[in-house]
C-alpha positions in Angstrom: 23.8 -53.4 -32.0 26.8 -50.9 -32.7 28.0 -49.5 -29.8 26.9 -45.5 -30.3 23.6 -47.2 -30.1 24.0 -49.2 -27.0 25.1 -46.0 -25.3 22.6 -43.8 -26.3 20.0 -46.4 -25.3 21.7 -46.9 -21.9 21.5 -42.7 -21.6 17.6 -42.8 -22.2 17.3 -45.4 -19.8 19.0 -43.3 -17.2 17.6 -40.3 -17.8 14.2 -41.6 -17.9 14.7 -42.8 -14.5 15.7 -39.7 -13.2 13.0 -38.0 -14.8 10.2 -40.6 -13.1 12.2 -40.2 -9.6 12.1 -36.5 -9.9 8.3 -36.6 -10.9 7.7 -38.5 -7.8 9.8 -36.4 -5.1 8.2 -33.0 -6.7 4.9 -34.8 -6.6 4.9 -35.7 -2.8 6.5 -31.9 -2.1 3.2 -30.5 -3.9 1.1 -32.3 -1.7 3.1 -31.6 1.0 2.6 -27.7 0.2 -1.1 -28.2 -0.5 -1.7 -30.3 2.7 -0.2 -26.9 4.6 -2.2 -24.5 2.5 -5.6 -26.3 3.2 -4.3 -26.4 6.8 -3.5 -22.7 7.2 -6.9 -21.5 5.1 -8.9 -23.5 7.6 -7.0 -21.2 10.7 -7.4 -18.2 9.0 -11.2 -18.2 8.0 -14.1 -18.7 9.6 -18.6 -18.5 8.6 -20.7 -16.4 10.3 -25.1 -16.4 10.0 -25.4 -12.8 8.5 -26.4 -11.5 5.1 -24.8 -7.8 6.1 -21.6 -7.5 4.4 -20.8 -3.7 5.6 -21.4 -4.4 9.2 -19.1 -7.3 9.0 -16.5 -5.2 7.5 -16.9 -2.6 10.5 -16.8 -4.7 12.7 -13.4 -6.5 11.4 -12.2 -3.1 10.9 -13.5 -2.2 15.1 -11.6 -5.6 16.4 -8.6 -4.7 14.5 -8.4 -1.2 16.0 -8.9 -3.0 19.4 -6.2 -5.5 19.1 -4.2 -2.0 18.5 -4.0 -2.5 14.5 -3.8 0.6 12.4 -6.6 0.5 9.6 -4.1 1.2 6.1 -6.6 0.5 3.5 -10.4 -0.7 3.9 -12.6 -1.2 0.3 -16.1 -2.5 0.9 -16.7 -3.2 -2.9 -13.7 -6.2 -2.6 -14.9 -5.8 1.4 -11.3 -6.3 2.2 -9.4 -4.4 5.1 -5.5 -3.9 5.9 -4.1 -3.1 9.0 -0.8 -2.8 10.4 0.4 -3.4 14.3 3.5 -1.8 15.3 4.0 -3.2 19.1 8.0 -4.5 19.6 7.4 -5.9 15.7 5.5 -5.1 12.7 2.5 -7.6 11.6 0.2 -6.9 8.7 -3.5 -8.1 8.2 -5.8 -8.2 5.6 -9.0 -8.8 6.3 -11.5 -10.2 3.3 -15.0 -10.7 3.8 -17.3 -11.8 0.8 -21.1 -13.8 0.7 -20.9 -17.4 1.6 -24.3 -19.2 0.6 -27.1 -17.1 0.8 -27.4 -16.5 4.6 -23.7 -16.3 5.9 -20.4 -14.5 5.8 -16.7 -15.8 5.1 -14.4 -13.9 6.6 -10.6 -15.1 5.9 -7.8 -13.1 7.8 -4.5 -13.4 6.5 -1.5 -12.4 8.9 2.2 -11.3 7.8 5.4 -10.9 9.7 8.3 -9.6 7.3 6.0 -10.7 4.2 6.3 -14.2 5.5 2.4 -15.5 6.3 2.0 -16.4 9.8 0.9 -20.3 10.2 1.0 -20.1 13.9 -2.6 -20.8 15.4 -2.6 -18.2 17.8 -3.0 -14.9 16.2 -5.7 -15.8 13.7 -7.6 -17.5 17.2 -6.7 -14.0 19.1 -8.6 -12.4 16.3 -11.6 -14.8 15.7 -12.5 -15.0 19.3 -12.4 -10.8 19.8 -14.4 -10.8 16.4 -16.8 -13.5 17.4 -17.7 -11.3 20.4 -18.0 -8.3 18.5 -20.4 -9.4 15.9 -22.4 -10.8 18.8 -22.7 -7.2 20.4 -23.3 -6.1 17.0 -26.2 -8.1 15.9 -27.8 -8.1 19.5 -27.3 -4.1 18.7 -25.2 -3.7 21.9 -23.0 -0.8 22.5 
């Protein structure tokens, strides 16, 4: 072998290499970033037994106004409400709520600070547990 061809061998062996390293370091980030998405979806939603897809939506849009959110947009075709909290910081929710089965409600809240999505537990719990109670009183039709 001359040697133009000895070095351009030796160069595809390298930069295959690097290719298969890079492969396997953007693989494990992807997983990495999917592992943290599943986790965060599975704090921000929640199923709840109705078939009543407007009452739902009220009563996100009644539990945001009591945690002290201000109601932006609310469309109960996409049955998705916005809010926005102005206490010492600014937060923004939006709200979805769409058919799960035949019987039951999914209701995913998603929770901003600065346009960065909040992955801290808390809020999303704050909000479930005051929701939770208010669809209670709601389908036990107390005021």
């Amino acid at each position: 072998m001359n040697r133009p061809v000895k070095f351009i061998a030796a160069l595809c062996l390298v930069s295959s290499c690097l290719c298969f390293c890079g492969c396997e370091s953007s693989r494990s980030q992807v997983l990495a970033a999917d592992e943290s998405q599943v986790k965060l979806r599975s704090m921000q939603s929640r199923v709840f037994d109705t078939k009543d897809k407007i009452k739902t939506l009220r009563t996100a849009m009644a539990t945001l106004q009591d945690l002290g959110f201000v109601i932006d947009k609310a469309d109960d075709v996409l049955g998705s409400v916005s809010a926005t909290k102005l206490d010492r910081y600014a937060v923004r929710i939006t709200v979805n709520v769409r058919p799960h089965g035949e019987t039951q409600m999914l209701v995913r809240a998603n929770a901003q600070y600065n346009l960065k999505a909040i992955e801290d537990p808390e809020p999303y719990q704050q909000f479930f547990t005051a929701f939770e109670k208010a669809i209670f009183l709601t389908a036990h039709n107390i005021e």
